[in-house]
C-alpha positions as CSV (number, residue, x, y, z in Angstrom):
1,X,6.4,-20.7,-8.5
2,X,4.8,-18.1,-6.3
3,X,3.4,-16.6,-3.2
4,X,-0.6,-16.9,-1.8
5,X,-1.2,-13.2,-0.8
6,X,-4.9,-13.7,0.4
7,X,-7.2,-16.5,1.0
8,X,-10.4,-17.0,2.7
9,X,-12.1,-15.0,0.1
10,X,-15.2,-15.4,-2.1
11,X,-16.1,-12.6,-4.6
12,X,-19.4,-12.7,-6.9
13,X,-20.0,-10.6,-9.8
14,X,-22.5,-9.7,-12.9
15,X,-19.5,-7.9,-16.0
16,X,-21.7,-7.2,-18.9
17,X,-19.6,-5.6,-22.0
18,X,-20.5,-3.8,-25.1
19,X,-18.4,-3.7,-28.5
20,X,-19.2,-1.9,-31.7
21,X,-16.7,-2.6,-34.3
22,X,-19.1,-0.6,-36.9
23,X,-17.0,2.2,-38.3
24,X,-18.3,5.7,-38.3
25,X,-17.5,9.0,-39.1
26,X,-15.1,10.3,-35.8
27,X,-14.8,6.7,-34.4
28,X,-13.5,3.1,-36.1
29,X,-14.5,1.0,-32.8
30,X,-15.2,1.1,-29.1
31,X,-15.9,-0.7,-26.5
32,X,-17.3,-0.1,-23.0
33,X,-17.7,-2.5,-20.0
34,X,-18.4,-2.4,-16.1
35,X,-19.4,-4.7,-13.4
36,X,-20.3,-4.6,-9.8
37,X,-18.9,-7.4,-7.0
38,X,-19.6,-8.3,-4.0
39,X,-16.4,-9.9,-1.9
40,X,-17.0,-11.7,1.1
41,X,-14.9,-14.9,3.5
42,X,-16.4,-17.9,4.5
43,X,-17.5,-16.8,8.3
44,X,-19.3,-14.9,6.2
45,X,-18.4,-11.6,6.8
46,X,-19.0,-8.9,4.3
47,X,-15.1,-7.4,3.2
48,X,-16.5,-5.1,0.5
49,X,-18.4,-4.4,-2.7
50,X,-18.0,-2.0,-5.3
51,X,-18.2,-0.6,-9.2
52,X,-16.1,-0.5,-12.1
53,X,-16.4,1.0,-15.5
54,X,-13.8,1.3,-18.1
55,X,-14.5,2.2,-22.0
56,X,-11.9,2.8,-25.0
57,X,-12.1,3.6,-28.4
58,X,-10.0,4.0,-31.4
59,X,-10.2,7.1,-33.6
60,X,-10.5,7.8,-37.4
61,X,-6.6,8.9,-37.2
62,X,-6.0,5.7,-35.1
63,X,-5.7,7.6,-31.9
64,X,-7.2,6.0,-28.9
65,X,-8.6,7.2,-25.9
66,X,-9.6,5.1,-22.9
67,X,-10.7,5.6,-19.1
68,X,-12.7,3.9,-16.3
69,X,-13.1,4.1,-12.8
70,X,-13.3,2.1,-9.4
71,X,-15.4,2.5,-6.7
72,X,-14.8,0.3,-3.7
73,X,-17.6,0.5,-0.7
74,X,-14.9,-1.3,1.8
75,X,-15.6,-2.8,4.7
76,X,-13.2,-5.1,6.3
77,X,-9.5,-5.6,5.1
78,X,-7.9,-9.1,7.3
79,X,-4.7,-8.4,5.7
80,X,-3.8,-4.5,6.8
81,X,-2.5,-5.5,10.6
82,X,0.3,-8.2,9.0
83,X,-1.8,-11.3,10.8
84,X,-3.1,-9.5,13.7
85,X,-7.3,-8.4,13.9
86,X,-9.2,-7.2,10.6
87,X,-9.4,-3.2,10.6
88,X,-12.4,-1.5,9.2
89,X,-12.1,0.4,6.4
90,X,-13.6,3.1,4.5
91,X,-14.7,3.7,1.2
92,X,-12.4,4.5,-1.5
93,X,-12.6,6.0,-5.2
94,X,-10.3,5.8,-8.3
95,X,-10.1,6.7,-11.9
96,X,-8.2,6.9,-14.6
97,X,-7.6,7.9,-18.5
98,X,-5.1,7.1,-21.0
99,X,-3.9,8.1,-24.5
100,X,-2.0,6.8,-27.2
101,X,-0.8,7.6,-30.6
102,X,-1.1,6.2,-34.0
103,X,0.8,3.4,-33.5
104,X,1.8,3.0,-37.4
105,X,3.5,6.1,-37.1
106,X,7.4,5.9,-36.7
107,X,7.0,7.8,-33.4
108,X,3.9,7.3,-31.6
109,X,3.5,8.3,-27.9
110,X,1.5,6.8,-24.8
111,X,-0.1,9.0,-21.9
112,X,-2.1,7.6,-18.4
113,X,-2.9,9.2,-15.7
114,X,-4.6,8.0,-12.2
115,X,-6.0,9.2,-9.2
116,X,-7.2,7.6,-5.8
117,X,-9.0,9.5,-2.9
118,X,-10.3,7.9,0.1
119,X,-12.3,10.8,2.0
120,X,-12.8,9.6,5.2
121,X,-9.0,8.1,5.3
122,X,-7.5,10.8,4.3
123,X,-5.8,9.5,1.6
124,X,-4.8,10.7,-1.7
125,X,-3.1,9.6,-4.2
126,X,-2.0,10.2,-8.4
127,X,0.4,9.1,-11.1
128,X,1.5,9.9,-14.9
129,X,3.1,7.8,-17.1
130,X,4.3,8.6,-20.6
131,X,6.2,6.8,-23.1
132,X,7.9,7.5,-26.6
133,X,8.6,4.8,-28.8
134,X,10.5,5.4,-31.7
135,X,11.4,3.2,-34.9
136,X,14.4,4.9,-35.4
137,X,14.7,2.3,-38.3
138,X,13.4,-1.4,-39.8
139,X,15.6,-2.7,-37.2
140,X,16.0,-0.4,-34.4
141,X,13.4,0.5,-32.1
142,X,13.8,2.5,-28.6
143,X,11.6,3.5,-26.2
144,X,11.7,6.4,-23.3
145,X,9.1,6.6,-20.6
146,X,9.1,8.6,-17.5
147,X,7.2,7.9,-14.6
148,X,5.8,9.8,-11.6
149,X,3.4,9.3,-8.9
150,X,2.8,11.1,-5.3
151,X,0.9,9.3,-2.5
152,X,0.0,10.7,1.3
153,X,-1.9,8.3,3.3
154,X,-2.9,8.2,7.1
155,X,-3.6,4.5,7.8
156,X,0.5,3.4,6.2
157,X,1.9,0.6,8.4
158,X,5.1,0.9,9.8
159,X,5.8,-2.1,12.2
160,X,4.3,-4.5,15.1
161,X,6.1,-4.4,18.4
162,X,5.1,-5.5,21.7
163,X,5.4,-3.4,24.7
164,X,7.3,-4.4,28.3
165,X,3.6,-6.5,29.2
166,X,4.1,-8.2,26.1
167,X,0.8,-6.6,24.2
168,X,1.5,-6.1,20.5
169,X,1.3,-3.0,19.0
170,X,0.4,-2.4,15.3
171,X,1.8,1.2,14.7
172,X,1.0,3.1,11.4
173,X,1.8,6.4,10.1
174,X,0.7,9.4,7.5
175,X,3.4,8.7,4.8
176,X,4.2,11.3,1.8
177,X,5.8,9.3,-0.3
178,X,7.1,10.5,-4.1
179,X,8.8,7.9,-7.0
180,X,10.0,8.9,-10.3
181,X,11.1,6.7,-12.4
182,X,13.2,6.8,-15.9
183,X,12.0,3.8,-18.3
184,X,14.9,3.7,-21.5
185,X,14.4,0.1,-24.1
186,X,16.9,-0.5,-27.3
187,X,15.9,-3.5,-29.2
188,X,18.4,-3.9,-32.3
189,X,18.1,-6.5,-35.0
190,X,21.3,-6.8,-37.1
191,X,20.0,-10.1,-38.3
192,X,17.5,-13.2,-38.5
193,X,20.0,-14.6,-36.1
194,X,21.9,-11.6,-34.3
195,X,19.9,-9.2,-31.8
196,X,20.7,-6.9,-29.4
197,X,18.5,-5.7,-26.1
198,X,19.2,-2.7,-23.7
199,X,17.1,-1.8,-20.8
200,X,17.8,0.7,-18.1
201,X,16.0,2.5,-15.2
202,X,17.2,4.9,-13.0
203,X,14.3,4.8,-10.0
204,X,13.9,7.4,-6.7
205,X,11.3,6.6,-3.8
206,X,10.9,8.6,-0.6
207,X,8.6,8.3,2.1
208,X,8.3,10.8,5.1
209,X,6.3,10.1,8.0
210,X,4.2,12.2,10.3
211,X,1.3,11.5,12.7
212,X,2.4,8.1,13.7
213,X,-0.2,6.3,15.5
214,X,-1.4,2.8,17.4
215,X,-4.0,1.0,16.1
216,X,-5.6,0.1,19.5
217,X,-9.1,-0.4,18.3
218,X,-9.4,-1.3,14.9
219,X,-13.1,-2.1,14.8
220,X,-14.3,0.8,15.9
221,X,-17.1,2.6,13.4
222,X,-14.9,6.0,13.1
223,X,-12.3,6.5,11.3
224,X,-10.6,8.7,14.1
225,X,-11.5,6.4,16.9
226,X,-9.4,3.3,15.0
227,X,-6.0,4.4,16.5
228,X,-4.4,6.7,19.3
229,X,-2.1,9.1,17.8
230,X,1.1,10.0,19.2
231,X,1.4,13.4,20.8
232,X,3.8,16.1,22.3
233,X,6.7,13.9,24.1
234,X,4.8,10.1,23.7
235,X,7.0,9.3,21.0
236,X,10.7,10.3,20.7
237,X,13.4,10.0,18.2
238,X,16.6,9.9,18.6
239,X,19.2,7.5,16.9
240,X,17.2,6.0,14.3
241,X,15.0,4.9,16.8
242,X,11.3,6.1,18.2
243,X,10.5,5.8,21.8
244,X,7.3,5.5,23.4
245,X,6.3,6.5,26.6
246,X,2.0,6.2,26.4
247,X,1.0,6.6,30.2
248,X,3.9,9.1,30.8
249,X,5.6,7.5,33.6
250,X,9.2,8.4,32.1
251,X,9.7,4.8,31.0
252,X,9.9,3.6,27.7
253,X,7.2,1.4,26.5
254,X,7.9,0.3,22.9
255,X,10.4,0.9,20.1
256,X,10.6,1.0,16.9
257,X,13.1,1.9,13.7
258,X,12.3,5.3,12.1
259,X,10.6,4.6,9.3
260,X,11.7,7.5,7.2
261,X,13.1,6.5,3.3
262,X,14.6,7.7,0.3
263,X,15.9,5.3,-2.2
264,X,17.9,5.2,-4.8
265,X,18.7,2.5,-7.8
266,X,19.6,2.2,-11.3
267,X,19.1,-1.5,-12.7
268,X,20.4,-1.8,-16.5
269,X,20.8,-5.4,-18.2
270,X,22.6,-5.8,-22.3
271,X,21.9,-8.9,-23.6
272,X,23.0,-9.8,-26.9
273,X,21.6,-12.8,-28.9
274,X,23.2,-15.3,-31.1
275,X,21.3,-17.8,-33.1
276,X,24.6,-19.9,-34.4
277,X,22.5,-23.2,-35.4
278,X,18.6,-23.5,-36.0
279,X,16.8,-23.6,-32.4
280,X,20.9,-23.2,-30.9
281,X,21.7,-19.9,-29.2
282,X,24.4,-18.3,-26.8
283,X,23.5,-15.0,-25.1
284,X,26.0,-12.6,-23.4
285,X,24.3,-10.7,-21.0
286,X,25.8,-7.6,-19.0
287,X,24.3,-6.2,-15.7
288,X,24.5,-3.0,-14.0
289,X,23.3,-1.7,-11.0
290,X,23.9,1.1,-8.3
291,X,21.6,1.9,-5.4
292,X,22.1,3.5,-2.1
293,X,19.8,4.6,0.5
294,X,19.3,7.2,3.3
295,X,16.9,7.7,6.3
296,X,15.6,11.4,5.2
297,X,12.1,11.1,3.6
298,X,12.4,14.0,1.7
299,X,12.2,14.1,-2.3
300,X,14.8,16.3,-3.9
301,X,15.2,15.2,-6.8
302,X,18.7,16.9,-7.3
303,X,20.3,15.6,-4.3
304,X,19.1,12.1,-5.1
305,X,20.0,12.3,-8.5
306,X,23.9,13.0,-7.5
307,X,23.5,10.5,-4.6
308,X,22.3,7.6,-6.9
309,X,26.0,8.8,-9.6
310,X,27.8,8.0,-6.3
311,X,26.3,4.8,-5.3
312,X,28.5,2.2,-5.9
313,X,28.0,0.0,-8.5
314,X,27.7,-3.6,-9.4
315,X,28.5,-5.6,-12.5
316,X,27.5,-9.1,-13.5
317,X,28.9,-10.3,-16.6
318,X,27.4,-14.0,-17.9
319,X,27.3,-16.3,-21.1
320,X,24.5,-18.8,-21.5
321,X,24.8,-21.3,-24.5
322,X,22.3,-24.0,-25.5
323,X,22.3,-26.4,-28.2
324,X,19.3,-28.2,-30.0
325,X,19.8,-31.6,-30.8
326,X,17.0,-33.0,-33.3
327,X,14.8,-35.9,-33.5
């Protein structure tokens, strides 16, 4: 079962990839591919075309090395307004590299890195992600990988509201937003038919907003002529709640919640496996959680750190058995 996020879409594209398997001196294989695309809807309207590139290869000492990039020549996005007009868009660039260990080793590590940058929208963003896997023995196996990414963006939507005429509204805001993450695996196999799983992640996301704006003409060729930003006393907070006042009259013409975030969660789940019978198993599962969340959009990672040990917590406790029955 799932969800339809986009439709009215056609996209056409020429991939061409290269392998060489061939081993040489510095280098047992690589590979290298990229393509170009062309995505339109059925009017048809032109949303966008672009380039990617990505190439890996694998090293004498089994190291490999990878990278690629993205470059997206946008043009229309229908889905950015939530069901209201298509906005233009503007052209955006990404790339990315990533490393990773010989994996034979007992410990091997992963590293990736990624960064986006849309110039015109004033948006940047970039992440790392690293992992340690160790083989502690035949049978035991953990894994630690942290996480971090950062992301300021002008065009981030907040909400649609309509004003006292009954106009809608699509309001939007430059977000700063910051997650760190904490990735922790155990798979243990005491047995053929006895195994044990762990996972937890402890996980912080905050968002602070600034230079919230009204996307009042989102056709228009410039970037800056797309939206009117709130200035000086047009928008008010007080409460949790923004007020508007555009024409300056003294009376309020919209609302809207503050969209400000920080949030908090650890999710852990135990499972343990028993295989009692050929193709017959019960499975005791344990889940954890904690999460809380507040309204400042500030990152400090101390402070959340001791708010998410406060949260309070949730445990689910469960047993699962089936049994086969042969034919």
């Amino acid at each position: 079962m799932g969800f339809q996020t986009s439709s009215d879409r056609i996209m056409q594209f020429l991939w061409m990839e290269h392998h060489d398997n061939e081993p040489g001196a510095q280098v047992l294989n690589w590979q290298a591919n990229h393509d170009v695309f062309y995505v339109s809807d059925f009017s048809p309207r032109l949303l966008g075309l672009g380039y990617e590139c990505n190439a890996s290869a694998q090293l004498v000492n089994y190291w490999t090395v990878g990278g690629g990039c993205h470059i997206l020549i946008d043009r229309w996005d229908p889905n950015a307004l939530r069901g209201g007009p298509s906005l233009r868009t503007t052209n955006r660039y990404n790339g990315f590299l990533n490393l990773t260990s010989d994996q034979r080793k007992r410990v091997w590590a992963s590293l990736s890195a990624n960064l986006d940058h849309t110039p015109t929208g004033h948006a940047m963003s970039g992440g790392v992600d690293a992992g340690v896997t160790i083989q502690a023995r035949s049978n035991l196996e953990i894994f630690v990988g942290p996480s971090w990414s950062s992301r300021r963006d002008a065009l981030q939507y907040v909400d649609e509201v309509q004003d006292t005429t009954g106009a809608p509204h699509y309001l939007f805001g430059t977000i700063d937003q910051t997650t760190a993450a904490l990735t922790l695996r155990v798979n243990w196999t005491f047995s053929p038919h006895l195994a044990l799983q762990a996972y937890a992640q402890p996980f912080i996301a905050s968002g602070l907003y600034s230079e919230l704006k009204d996307v009042d003409h989102p056709g228009a060729a410039r970037f800056e002529d797309r939206f009117h930003t709130f200035m000086g006393d047009e928008a008010r907070a007080q409460g949790g709640v923004i007020s508007v006042d555009r024409d300056g009259d003294g009376a309020v013409d919209f609302a809207f919640g503050k969209p400000d975030f920080d949030v908090r969660e650890l999710r852990s789940t135990i499972v343990l496996r028993w295989e009692y019978r050929p193709g017959s198993n019960v499975y005791a599962i344990w889940s954890h959680g904690q999460s809380s969340a507040i309204d400042d959009g500030r990152f400090q990672l101390g402070r959340d750190l001791r708010g998410l040990s406060e949260a309070a917590s949730e445990n689910i406790v469960m047993v699962k058995a089936n049994y086969w029955i042969g034919l």
